[in-house]
C-alpha positions in Angstrom: -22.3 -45.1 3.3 -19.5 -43.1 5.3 -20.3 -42.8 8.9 -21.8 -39.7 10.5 -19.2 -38.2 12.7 -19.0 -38.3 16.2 -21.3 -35.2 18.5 -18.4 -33.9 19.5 -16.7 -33.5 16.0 -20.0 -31.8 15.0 -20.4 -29.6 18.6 -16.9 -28.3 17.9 -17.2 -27.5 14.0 -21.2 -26.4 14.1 -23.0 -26.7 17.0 -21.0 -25.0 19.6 -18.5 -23.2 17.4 -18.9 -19.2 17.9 -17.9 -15.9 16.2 -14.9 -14.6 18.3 -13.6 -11.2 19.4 -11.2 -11.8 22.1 -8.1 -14.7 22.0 -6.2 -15.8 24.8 -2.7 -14.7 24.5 -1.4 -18.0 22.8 1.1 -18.2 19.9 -0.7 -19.9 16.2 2.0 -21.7 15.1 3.7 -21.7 11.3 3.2 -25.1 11.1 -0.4 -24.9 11.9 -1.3 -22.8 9.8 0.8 -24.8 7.1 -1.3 -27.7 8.6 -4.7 -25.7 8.3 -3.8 -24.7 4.6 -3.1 -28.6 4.2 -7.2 -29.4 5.1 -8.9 -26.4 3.8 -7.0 -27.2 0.0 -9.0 -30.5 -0.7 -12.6 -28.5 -0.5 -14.5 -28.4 -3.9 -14.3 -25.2 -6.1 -15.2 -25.1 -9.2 -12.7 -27.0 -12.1 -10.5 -27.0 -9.1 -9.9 -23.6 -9.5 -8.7 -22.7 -6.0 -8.8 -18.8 -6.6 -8.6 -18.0 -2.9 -4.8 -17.1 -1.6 -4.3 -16.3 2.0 -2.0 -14.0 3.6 -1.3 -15.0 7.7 -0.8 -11.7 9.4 1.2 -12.1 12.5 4.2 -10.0 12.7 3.8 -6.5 14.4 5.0 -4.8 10.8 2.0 -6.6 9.2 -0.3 -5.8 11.6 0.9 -2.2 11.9 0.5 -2.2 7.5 -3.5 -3.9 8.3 -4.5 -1.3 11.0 -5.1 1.6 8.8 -7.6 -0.1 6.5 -9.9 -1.6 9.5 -13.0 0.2 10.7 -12.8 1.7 14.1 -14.9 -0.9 15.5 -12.4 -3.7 14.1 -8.9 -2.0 15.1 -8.4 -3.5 19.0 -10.2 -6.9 18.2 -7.7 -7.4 15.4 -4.4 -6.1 16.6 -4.7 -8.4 19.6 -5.7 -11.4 17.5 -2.3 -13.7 17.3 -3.5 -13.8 13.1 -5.1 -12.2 10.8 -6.1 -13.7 8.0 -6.7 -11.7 5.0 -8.9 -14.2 2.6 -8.3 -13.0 -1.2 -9.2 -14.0 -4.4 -6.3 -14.1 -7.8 -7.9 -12.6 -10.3 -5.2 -14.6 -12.8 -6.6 -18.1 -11.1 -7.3 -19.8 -14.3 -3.6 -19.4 -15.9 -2.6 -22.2 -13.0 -5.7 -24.7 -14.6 -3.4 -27.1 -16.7 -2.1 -27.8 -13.7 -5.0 -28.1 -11.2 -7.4 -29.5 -14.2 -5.5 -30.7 -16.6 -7.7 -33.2 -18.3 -9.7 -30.2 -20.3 -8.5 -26.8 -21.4 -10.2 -24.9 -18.6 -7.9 -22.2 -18.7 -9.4 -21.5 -21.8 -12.9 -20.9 -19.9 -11.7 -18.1 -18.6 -8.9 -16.2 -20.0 -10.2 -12.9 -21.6 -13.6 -13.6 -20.2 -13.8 -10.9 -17.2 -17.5 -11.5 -16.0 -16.8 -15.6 -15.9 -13.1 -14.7 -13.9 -14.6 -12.4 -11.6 -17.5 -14.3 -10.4 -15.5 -17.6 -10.7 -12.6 -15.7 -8.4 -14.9 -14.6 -5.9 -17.6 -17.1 -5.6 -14.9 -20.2 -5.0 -12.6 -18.1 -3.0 -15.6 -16.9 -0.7 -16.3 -21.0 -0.3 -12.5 -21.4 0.5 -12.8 -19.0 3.2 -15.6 -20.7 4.8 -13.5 -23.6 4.3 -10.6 -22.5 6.3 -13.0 -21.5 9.0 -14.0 -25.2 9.3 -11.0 -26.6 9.2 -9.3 -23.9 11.8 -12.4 -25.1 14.0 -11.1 -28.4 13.5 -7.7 -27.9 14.3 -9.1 -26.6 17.9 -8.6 -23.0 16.4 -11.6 -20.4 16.4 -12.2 -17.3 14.3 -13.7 -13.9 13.8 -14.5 -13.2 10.1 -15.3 -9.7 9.4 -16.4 -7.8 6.5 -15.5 -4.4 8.5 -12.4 -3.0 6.5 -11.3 -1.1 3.8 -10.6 -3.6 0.8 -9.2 -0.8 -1.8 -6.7 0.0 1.4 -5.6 -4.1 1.8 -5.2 -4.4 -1.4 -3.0 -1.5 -1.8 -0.8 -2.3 1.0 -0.9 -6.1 0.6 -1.6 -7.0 -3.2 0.2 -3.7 -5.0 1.2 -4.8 -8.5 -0.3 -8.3 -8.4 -3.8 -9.9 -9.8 -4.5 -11.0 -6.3 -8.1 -8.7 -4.6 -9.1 -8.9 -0.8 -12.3 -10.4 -0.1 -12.3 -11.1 4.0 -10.7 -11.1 7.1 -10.5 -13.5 10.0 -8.9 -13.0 13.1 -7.7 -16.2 14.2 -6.7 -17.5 17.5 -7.6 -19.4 20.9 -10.4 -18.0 21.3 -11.1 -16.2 25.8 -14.7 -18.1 26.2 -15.4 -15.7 29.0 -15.9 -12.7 26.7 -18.5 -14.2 24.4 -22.1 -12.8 24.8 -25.3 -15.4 24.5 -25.2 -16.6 21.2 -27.9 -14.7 19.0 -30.6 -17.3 17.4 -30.7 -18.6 14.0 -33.3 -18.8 11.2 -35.2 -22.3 11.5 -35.4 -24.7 8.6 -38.8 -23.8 7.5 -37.8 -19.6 7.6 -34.7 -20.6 5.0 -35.1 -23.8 3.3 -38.1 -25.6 1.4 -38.1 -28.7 -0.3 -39.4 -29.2 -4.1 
């Protein structure tokens, strides 16, 4: 049996983690992010299809090409964030399969099958999302995933001409504790789970 990890491993990726809106004013580093791609790319997804792709938004010109598509709500919280990540999906995911699965002919699950691509493409690539999430927690990084933003407008400005489709955003940082309000309560086991 593998251990169970330490409190403070599970404090810091569950227990204590929180939805942020404000960052301090400290630089994410390339190679952390290289670092957090490294982690969140050995998650399941189904066949190994890793659909999601990931564009970091830092520079200014980026952020200035994001702003438009944001709800009103989202502009301030996100411009100040030191990254934004927009989490997509590649709608073209199964024509890298030889390579990611290459002891059947999975491509050839999906390839001119729309309804299997698209559910496949944004089912896994929501998971992968929730995956970087953990492991940014892990790298001492926090997050604010949003759904508040125009996805026909990312995609337009980000993903013009290509197979790739915006799914979520997470503003990603160091996250100012002082600005968090009391964490809201959860559903308890018996509210959302039963056992059969």
């Amino acid at each position: 049996m593998k251990p169970i990890l330490d409190a403070a491993v599970l404090d810091q990726l569950f227990n204590n983690a929180r939805t942020y809106s404000h960052f301090k004013p400290q630089e994410v580093t390339d190679a952390t992010l290289k670092r957090l791609y490294e982690l969140l790319r050995y998650a399941p997804t189904a066949a190994n299809a890793n659909p999601a792709r990931f564009v970091f938004v830092k520079s200014q010109a980026a952020k200035e090409k994001l702003k438009p598509a944001l709800s009103a709500g989202n502009v301030d919280k996100t411009m100040a964030a030191p990254v934004n990540v927009i989490v997509a999906y590649d709608l073209e995911f199964y024509e890298k399969l030889p390579k990611l699965f290459p002891h059947a002919d999975a491509r050839s699950w999906f390839a001119g099958n729309d309804a299997a691509i698209q559910s496949t493409a944004f089912r896994n690539g929501s998971l992968q999302g929730a995956y970087l999430i953990e492991a940014a927690r892990a790298l001492g990084l926090d997050c604010g995933p949003m759904s508040g933003f125009d996805n026909g407008a990312v995609d337009a400005a980000f993903f013009a001409g290509t197979p790739w489709k915006s799914n979520f955003l997470i503003n990603l940082g160091y996250g100012d504790d002082t600005q968090l309000h009391p964490r809201n309560p959860r559903l308890d086991f018996d509210e959302a789970c039963r056992i059969d």
